[in-house]
N, C-alpha and C positions, 0 to 999 in steps of 0.2 A: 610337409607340403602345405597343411593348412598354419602355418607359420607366416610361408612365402607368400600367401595369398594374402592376408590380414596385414604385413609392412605394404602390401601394394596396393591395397583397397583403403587402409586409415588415413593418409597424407592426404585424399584427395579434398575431405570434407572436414579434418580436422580443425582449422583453422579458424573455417566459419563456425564451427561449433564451438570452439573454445571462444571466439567473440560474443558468441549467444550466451553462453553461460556466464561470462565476464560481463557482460551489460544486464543478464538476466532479462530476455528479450519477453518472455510471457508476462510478468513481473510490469516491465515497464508500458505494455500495449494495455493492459488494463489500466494500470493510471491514463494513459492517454483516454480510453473509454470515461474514467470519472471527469476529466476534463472536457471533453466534448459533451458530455451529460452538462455539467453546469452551463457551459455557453450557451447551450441551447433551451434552456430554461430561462435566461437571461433577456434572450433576441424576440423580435419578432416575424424578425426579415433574416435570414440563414447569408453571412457573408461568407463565401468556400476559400477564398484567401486568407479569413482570419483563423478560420477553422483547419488549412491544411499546416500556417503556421502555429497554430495552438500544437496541434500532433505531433508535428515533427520538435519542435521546440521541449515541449512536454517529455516524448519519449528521449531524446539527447537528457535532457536534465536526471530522468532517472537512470538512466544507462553512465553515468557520469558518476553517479551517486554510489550505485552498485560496485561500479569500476574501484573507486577509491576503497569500499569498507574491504572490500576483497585483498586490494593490495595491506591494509591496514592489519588485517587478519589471515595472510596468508602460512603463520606459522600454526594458529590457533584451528587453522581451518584442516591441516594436517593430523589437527586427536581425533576427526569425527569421522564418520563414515558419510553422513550426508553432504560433507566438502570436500574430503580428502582428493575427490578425483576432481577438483575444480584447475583451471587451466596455470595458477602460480603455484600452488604445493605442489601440482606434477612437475612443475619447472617448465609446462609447455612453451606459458610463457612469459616473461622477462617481468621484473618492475619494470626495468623501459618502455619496455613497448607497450605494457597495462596503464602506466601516466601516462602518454601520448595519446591514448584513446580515454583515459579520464579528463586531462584537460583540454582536448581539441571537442571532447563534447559537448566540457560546461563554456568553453568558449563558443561557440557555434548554438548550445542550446539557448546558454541568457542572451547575445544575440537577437538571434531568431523573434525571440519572449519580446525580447526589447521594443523590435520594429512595429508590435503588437501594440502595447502600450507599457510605461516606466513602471508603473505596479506589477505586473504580468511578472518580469523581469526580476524586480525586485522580490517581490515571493519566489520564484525560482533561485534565485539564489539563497536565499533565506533556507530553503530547505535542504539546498547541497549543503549547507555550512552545519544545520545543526543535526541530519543525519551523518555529516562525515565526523567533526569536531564534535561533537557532542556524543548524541546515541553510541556510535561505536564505540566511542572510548569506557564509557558509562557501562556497556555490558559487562565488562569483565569486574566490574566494581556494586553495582547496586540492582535489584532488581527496578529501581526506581527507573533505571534508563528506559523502560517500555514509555513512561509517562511521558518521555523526552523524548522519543520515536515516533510518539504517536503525532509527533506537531506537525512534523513534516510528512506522515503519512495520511494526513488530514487535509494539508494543502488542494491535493489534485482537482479536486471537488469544488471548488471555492472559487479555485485559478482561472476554470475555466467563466463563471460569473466575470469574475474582473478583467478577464481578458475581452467579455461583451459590453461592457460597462465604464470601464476604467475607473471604477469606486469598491472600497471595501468598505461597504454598509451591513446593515442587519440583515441581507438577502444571502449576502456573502457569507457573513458570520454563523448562519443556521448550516448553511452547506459544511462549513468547517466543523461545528461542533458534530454535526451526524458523521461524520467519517470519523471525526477525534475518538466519541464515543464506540465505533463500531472498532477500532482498531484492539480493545481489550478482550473481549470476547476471542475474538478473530484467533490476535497473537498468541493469547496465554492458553487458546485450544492446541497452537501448534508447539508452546514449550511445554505443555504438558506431554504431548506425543514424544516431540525430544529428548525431555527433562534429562535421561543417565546419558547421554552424549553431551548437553550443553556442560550437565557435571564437569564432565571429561575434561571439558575445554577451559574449566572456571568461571562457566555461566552458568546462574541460577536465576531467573527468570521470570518464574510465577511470583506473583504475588506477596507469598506467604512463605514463600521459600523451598518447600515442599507440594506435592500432590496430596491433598489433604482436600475437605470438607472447608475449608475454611480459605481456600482458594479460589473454590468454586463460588464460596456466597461471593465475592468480590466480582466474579462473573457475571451472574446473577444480579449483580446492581447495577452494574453498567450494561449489561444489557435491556435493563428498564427505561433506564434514560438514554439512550439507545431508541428503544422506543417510542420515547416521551418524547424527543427532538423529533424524530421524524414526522411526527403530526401535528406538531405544530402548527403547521403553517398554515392549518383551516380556519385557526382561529382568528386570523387576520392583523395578527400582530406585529406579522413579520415582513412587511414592506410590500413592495411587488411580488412577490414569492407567495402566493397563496394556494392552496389547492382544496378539491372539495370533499365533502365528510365522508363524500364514499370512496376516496381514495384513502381517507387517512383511517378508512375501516381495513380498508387491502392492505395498507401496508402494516395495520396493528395487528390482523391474520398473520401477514409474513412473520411479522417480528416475534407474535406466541409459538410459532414453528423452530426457530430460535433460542426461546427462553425454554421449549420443553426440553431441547434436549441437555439445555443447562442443568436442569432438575434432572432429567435421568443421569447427568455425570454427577451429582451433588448423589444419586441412591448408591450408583455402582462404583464410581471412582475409576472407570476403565478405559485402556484406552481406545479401544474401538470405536465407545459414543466421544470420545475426546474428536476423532476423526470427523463422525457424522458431526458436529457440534461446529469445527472447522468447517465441513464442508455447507452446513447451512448457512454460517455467516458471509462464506463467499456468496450463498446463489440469495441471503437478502439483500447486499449493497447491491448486487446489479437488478435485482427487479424492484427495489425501489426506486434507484436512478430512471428505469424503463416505464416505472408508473408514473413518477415523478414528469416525464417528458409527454407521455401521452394525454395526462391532466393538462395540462401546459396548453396541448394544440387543443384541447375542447373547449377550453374556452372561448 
C-alpha cells in the first residue's frame, strides 16, 4: 500500500526538484546574493531594474553552469553517494532535456547580463566557459583545478561592481580577489569532508593530496590573505571602495573565527571541525558582504 502511495505522491513534485538540483537552485541564489552585494557597494542611487536584471541574469548564468558539469559528470557522479541520486545518474532526466535547460540559460542569462552592460556579459560568460571547459575537466586530473575553479567562483562579487559601473578597476579587482581567496578555505573544508568519495570518483582535491597537516597549513595561508584582502580597503588604496577601521576590525574578528578553526583542524585532523571550518567560511562571506554594505550607507 505504501508503495502505491509513494508512485502517486513522487510525479507531482519530481520534476521541479530534479530542476532544482540540476541548476542547484541554493548554490546559485547565493551568487546572486554576492552580486547584489557588489552592486550595491558600487551605487549610490539603488536602480531596481539593474538590480532585478543582475539576479535573474546572475542566477541563469549559474544554473547553466551547474547544468553543464552535471551532464559532463553524469557517469562520475554515479561512484558517489552525494550525486548518485542527482537527476541524470537516475536517468530521471535526459542529456536532452539537461542541454536545453543548460543552453537556454546561458542564452537568456549572458542576454539578460548584456542589456546590463558588455562587461557584465562578458564576465558571465567568462565564467560558464572556465567552470565548464576548464574546472570540470581539471578535477579528474589535478588537484590544481580548485585553483581554476576558483576564478569563476570569484567572479559573482566583482560582477555585480561592474554591473554598477561598467569598469573593472581596482574596486572591482579587490571584490574578486576577496571571494578568489575565500573559495580555498571554503572548498578544501568540503573535500576534506568528501575526500574517500571524491577518491571513488578519481578526484583528489585537497591540496596535498591527502588529509594531512600539510594541507591544512595551505588553509591556513589563504585564509590570512583572505583576511588581509578584506581590510584593505581602509587604507584607502583601493579606489572608491573604502571602508572604516572599525569595520575592518569586524571583519578581522570574523575572519579570526575562521582561522581558529583552521588551527583546531591543523590539532585534530577531523572531520567534524572540517564541517564547522565549512560552515564558518560560509557565514564570513556573507557577513562581510552585510558589513561591507552597511559601511557603504554610513558614509
Amino acid at each position: 500500500m505504501s508503495n502505491t502511495n509513494n508512485s502517486l505522491v513522487l510525479p507531482k513534485n519530481t520534476f521541479l526538484s530534479d530542476f532544482k538540483q540540476l541548476t542547484k537552485v541554493g548554490l546559485s541564489l547565493s551568487v546572486v546574493f554576492s552580486a547584489i552585494a557588489g552592486y550595491l557597494l558600487a551605487v549610490d542611487t539603488i536602480n531596481y531594474y539593474t538590480v532585478t536584471l543582475l539576479a535573474i541574469g546572475g542566477y541563469l548564468m549559474v544554473g547553466a553552469s551547474n547544468a553543464f558539469n552535471q551532464i559532463i559528470e553524469k557517469d562520475i557522479d554515479k561512484l558517489m553517494k552525494r550525486t548518485q541520486n542527482r537527476p541524470l545518474p537516475t536517468g530521471r532526466y535526459t542529456i536532452t532535456t539537461s542541454m536545453t535547460i543548460a543552453v537556454s540559460f546561458t542564452i537568456l542569462g549572458l542576454g539578460i547580463l548584456y542589456i546590463i552592460n558588455e562587461k557584465t556579459a562578458l564576465f558571465g560568460a567568462i565564467s560558464i566557459f572556465l567552470y565548464t571547459c576548464a574546472y570540470t575537466p581539471l578535477k579528474g586530473i589535478t588537484p590544481l583545478a580548485v585553483f581554476v575553479g576558483a576564478i569563476p567562483g570569484a567572479i559573482p562579487f566583482m560582477l555585480g561592481w561592474v554591473a554598477a559601473t561598467n569598469n573593472f578597476g581596482i574596486e572591482a579587482g579587490v571584490l574578486f580577489m576577496i571571494q578568489f581567496f575565500w573559495q580555498f578555505p571554503h572548498f578544501w573544508a568540503i573535500g576534506w569532508l568528501g575526500h574517500d568519495e571524491y577518491l571513488k570518483a578519481g578526484y583528489n582535491l585537497l591540496p596535498m593530496g591527502k588529509r594531512d597537516k600539510k594541507a591544512v597549513i595551505q588553509i591556513l595561508i589563504y585564509t590570512v590573505m583572505l583576511i588581509l584582502v578584506s581590510i584593505l580597503p581602509t587604507f584607502k588604496k583601493t579606489g572608491a571602495f573604502y571602508i572604516y577601521p572599525a569595520t575592518a576590525f569586524l571583519i578581522f574578528c570574523s575572519g579570526t573565527i575562521l582561522f581558529y578553526y583552521g588551527v583546531l583542524l591543523y590539532k585534530n585532523l577531523s572531520k567534524e571541525t572540517a564541517k564547522k571550518l565549512m560552515l564558518a567560511s560560509v557565514f564570513y562571506i556573507t557577513a562581510i558582504q552585510i558589513i561591507y554594505i552597511i559601511d557603504k550607507f554610513l558614509h
